[in-house]
TORKOLMI-780194 format. One record per atom (N, C-alpha, C, O): residue number from 1; atom name; y, z, x. Coordinates in Angstrom, 3 decimals, always signed. Each point is the difference from the previous one (the first is absolute). Layout:
# residues N
R pos site       c2       c3       c1
R NUM   CA        Y        Z        X
...
//
This chain:
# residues 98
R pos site       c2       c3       c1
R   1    N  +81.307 +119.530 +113.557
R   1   CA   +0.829   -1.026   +0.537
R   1    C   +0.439   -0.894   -1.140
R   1    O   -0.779   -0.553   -0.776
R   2    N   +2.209   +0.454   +0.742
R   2   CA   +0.458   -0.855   -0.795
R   2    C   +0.682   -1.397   +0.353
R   2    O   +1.002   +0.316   +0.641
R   3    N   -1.043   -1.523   -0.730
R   3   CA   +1.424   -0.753   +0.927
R   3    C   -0.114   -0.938   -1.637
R   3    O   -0.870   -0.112   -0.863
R   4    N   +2.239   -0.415   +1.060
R   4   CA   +0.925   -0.389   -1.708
R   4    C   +0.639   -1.237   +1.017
R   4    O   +0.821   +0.331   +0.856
R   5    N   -1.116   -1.347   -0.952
R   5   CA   +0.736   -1.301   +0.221
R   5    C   +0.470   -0.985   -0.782
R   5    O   -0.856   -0.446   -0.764
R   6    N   +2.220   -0.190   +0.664
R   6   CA   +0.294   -0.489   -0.717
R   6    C   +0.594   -1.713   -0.062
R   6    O   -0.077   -0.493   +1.125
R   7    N   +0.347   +0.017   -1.631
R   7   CA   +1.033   -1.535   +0.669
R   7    C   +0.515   -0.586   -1.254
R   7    O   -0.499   -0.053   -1.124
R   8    N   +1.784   -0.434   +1.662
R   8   CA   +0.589   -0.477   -0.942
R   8    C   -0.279   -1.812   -0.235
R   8    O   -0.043   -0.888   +0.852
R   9    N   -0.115   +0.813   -2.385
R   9   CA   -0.324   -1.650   -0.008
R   9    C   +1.293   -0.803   -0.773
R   9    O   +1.052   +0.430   -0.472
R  10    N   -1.560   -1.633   +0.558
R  10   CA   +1.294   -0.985   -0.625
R  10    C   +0.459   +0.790   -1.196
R  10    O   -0.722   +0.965   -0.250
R  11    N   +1.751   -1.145   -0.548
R  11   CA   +0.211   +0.528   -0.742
R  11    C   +0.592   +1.523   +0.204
R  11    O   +0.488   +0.665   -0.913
R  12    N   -0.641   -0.182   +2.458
R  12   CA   -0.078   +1.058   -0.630
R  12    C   -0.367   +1.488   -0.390
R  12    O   +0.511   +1.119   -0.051
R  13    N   -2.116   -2.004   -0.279
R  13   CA   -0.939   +1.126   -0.351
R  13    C   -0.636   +0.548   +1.117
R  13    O   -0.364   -0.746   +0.909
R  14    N   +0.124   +2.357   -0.841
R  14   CA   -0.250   +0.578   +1.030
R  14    C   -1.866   +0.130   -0.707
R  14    O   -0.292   -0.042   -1.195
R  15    N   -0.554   +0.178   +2.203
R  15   CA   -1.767   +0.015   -0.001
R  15    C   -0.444   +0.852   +0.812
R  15    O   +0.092   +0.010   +1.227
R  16    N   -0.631   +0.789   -1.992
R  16   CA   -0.406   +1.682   +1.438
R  16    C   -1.971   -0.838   -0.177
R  16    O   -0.770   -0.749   -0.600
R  17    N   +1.040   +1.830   +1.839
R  17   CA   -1.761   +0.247   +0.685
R  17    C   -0.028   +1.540   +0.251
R  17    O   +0.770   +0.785   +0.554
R  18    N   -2.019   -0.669   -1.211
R  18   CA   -0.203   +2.057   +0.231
R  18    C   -1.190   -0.490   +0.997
R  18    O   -0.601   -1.070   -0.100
R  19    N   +0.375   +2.121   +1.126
R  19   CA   -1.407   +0.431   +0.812
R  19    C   +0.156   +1.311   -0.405
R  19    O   +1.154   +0.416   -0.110
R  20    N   -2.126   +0.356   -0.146
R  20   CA   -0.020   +1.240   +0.045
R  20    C   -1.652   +0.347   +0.130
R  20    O   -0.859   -0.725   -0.502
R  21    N   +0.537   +2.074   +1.331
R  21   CA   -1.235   +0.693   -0.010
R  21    C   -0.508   +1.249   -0.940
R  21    O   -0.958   +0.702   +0.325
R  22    N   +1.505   -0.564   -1.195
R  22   CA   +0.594   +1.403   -0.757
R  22    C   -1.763   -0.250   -0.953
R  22    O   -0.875   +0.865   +0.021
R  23    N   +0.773   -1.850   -0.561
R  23   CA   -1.409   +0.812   -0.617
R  23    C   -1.241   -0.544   +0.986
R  23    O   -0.090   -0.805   +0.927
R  24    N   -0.989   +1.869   -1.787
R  24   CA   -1.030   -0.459   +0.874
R  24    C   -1.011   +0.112   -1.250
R  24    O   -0.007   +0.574   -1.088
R  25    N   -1.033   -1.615   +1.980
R  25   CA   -1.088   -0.221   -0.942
R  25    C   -1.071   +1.418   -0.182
R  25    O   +0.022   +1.040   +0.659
R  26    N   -0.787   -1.363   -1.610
R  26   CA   -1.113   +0.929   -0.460
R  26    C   -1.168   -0.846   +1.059
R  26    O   -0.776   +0.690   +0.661
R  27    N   +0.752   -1.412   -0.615
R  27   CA   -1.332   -0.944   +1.056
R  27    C   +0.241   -0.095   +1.377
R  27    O   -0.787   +0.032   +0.946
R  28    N   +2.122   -0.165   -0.993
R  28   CA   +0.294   -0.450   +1.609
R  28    C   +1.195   +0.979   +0.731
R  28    O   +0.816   +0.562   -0.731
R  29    N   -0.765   -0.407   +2.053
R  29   CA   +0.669   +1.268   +0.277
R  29    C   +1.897   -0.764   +0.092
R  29    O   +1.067   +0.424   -0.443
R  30    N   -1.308   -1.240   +0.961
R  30   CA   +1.430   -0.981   -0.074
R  30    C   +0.010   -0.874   -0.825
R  30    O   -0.851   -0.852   -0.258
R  31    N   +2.432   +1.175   -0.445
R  31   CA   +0.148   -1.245   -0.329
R  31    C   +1.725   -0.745   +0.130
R  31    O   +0.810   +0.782   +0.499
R  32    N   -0.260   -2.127   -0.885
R  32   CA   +0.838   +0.202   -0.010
R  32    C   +0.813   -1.129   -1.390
R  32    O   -0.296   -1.178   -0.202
R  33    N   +1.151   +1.853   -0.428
R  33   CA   +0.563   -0.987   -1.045
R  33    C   +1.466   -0.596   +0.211
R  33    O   +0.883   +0.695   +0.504
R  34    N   -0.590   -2.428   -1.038
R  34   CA   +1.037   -0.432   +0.534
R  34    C   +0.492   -0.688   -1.729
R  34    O   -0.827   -0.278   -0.868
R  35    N   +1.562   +0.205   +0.795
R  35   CA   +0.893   -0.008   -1.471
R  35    C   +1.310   -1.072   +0.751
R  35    O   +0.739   +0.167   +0.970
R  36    N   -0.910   -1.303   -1.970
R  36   CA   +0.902   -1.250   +0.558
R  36    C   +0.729   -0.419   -1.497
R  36    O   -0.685   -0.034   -1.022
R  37    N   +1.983   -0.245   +1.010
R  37   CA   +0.805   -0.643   -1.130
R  37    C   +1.299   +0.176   -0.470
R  37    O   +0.483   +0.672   +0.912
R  38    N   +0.465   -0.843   -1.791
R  38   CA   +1.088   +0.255   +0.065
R  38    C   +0.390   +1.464   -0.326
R  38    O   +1.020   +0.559   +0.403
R  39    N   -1.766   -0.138   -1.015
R  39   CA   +0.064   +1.448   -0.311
R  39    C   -1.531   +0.938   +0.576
R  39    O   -1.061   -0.442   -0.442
R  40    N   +0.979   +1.708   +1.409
R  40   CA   -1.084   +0.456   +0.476
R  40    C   -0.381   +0.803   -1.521
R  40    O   -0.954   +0.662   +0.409
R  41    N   +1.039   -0.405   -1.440
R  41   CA   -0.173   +0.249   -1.272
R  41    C   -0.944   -0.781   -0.731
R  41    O   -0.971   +0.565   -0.504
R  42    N   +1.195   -2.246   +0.340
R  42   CA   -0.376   -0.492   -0.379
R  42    C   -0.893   -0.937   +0.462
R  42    O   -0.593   -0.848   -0.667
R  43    N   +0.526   +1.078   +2.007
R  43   CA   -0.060   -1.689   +0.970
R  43    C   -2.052   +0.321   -0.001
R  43    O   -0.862   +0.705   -0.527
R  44    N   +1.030   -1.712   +1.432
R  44   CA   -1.734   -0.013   +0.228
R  44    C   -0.285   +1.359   +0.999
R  44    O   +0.800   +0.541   +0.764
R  45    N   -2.278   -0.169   -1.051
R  45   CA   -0.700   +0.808   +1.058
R  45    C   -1.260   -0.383   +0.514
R  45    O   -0.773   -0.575   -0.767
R  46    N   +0.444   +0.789   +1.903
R  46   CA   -1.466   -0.235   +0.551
R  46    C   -0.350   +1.313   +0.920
R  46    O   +0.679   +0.650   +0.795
R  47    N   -1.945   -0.550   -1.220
R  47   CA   -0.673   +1.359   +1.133
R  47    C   -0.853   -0.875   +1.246
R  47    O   -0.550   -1.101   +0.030
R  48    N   +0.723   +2.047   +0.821
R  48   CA   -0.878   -0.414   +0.906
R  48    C   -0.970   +1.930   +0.577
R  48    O   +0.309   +1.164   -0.255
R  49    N   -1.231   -1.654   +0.897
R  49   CA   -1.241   +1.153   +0.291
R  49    C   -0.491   -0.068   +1.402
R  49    O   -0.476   -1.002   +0.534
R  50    N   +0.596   +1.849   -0.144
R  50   CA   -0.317   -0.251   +1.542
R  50    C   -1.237   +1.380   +0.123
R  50    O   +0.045   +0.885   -0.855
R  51    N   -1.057   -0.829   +1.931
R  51   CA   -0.580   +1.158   +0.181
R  51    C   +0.415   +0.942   +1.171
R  51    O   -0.386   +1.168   +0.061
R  52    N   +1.280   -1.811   +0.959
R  52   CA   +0.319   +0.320   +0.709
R  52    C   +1.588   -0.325   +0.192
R  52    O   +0.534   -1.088   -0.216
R  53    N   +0.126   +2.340   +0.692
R  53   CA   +1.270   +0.178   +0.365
R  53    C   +0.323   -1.344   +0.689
R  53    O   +0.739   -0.633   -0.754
R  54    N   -0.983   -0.013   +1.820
R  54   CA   -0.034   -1.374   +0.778
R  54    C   +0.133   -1.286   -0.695
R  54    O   +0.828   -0.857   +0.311
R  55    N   -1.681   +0.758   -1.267
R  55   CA   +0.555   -0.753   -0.951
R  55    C   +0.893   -0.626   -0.954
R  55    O   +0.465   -1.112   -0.252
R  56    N   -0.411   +2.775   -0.334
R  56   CA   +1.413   -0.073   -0.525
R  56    C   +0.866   -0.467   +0.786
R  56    O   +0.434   -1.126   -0.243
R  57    N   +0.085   +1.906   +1.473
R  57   CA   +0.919   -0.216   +0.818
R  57    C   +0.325   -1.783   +0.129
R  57    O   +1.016   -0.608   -0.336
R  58    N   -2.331   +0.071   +0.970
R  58   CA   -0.219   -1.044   +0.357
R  58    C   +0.743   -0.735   -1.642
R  58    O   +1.181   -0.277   -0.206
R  59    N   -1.747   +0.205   -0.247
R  59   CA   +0.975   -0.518   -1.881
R  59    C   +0.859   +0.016   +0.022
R  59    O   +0.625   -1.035   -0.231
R  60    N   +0.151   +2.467   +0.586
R  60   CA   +1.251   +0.210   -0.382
R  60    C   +0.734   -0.905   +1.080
R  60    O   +0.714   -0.894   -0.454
R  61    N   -0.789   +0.998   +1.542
R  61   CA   +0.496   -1.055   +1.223
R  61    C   +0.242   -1.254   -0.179
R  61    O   +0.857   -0.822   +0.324
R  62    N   -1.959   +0.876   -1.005
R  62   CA   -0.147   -2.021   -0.238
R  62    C   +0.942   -0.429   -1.401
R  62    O   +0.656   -0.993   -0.315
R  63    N   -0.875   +1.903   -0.131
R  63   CA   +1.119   -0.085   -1.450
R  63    C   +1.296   +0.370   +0.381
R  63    O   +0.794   -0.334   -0.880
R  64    N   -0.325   +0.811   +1.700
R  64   CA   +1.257   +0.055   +0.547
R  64    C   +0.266   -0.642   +0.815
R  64    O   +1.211   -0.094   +0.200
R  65    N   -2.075   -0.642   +0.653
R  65   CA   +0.703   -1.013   +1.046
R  65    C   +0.039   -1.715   -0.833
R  65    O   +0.743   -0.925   +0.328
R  66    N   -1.690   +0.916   -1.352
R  66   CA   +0.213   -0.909   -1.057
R  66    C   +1.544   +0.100   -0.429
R  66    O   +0.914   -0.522   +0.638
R  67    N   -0.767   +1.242   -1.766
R  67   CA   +1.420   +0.559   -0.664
R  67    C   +1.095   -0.029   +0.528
R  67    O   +0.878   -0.578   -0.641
R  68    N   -0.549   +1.109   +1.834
R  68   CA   +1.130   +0.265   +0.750
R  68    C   +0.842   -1.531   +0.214
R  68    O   +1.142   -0.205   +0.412
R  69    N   -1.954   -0.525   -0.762
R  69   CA   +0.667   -1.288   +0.955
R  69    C   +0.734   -0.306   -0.827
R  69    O   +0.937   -0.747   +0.281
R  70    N   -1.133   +1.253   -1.645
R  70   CA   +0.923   -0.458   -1.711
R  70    C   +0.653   +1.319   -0.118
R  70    O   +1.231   -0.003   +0.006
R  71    N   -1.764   +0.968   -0.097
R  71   CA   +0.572   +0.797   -1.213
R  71    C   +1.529   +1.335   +1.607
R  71    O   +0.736   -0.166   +0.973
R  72    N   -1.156   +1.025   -1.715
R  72   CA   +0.813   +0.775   +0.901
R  72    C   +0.109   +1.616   -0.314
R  72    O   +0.492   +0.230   -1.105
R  73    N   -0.816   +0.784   +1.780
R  73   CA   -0.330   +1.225   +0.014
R  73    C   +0.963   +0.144   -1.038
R  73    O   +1.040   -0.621   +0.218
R  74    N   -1.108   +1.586   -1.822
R  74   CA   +0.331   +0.966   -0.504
R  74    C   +0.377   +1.312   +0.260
R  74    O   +1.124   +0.497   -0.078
R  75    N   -2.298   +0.067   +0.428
R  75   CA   -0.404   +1.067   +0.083
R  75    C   -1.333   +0.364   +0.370
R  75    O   -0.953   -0.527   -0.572
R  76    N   +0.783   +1.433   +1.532
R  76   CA   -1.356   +0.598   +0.622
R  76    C   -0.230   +1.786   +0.012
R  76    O   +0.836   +0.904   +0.004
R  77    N   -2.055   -0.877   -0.001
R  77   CA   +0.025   +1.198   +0.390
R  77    C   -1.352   +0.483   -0.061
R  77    O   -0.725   -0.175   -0.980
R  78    N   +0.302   +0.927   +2.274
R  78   CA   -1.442   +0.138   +0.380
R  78    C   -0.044   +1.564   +0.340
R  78    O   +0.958   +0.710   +0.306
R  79    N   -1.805   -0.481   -0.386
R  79   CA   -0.745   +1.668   -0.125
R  79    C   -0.038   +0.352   +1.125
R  79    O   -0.117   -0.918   +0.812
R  80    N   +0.208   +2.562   -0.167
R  80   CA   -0.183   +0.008   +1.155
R  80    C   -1.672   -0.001   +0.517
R  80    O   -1.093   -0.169   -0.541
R  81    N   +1.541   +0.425   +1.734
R  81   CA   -1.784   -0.201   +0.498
R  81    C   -0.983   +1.242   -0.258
R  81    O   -1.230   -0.024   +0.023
R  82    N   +2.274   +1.373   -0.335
R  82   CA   -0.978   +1.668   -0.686
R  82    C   +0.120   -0.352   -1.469
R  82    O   +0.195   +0.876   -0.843
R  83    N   -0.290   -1.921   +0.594
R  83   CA   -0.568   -0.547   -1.704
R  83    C   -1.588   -0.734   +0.043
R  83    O   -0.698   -0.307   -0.967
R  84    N   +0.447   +0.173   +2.202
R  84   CA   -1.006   -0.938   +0.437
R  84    C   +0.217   -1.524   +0.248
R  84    O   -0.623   -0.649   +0.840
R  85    N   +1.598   +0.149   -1.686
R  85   CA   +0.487   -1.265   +0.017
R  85    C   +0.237   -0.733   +1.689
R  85    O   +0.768   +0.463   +0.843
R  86    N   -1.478   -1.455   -0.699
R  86   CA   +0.391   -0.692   +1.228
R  86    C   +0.361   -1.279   -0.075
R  86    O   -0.723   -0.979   +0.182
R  87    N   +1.696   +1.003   -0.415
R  87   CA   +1.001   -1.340   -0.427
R  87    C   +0.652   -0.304   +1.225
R  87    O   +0.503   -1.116   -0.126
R  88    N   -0.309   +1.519   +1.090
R  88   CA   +1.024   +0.071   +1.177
R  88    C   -0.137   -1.189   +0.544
R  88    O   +1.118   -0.356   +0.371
R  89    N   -2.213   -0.751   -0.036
R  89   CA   -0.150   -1.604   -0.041
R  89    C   +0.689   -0.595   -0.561
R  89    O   +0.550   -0.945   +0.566
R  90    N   -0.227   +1.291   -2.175
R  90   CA   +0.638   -1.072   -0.626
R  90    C   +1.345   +0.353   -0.179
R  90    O   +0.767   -0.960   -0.070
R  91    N   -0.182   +2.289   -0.039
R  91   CA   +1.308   +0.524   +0.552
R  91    C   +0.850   -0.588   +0.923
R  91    O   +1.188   -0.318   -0.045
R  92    N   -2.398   +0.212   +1.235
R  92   CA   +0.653   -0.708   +0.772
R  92    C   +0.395   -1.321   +0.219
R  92    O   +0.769   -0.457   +0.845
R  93    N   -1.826   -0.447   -2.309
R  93   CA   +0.308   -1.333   -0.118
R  93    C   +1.197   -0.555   -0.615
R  93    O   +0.532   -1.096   +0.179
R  94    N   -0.217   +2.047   -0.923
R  94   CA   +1.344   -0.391   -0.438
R  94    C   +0.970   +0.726   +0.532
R  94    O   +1.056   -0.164   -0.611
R  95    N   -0.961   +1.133   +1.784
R  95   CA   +1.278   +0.479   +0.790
R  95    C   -0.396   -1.578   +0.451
R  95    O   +0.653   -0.698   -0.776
R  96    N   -1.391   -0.148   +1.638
R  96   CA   +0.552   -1.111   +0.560
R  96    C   +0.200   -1.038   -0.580
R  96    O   -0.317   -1.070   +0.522
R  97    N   +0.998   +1.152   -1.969
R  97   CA   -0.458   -1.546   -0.612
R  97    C   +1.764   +0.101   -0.187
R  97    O   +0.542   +1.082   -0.225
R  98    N   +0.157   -2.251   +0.345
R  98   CA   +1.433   -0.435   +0.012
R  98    C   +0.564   +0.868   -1.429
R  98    O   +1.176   -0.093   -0.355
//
């Protein structure tokens, strides 16, 4: 699962937000990393670790119902469900977000 949000500020300048699930830890079975700044190249990163699928989810939710109220969908894109991936909660959080 990927989602890429972005917003434009004074000036101008456009500021992305990455969520993505793409690596995973050696310790923990979930995880998820979010990359914030003017460039996703250069900008900041933070990991987060979950042990359970629910968690994550639960993160990712809360970090998107945070975000949304500023920034504004890029780009998404989530795995199907014969990948194992069960993202379909938060899929659906942003089919309903304006």
């Amino acid at each position: 699962m990927q989602v890429v949000l972005y917003k434009k500020s004074t000036g101008d300048q456009t500021h992305y937000y990455s969520i993505d699930d793409r690596e995973e830890s050696l310790f923990h079975p979930h995880a998820v990393t979010i990359r914030w700044g003017r460039s996703l190249e250069n900008g900041r990163e933070r990991h987060f670790y979950f042990s359970t699928m629910q968690e994550k989810n639960k993160k990712i939710r809360s970090i998107l119902k945070d975000k949304l109220r500023e920034y504004q969908v890029l780009y998404s894109y989530f795995k199907d469900r014969s990948s194992g991936t069960k993202n379909s909660d938060v899929k659906d959080l942003l089919s309903h977000m304006p």
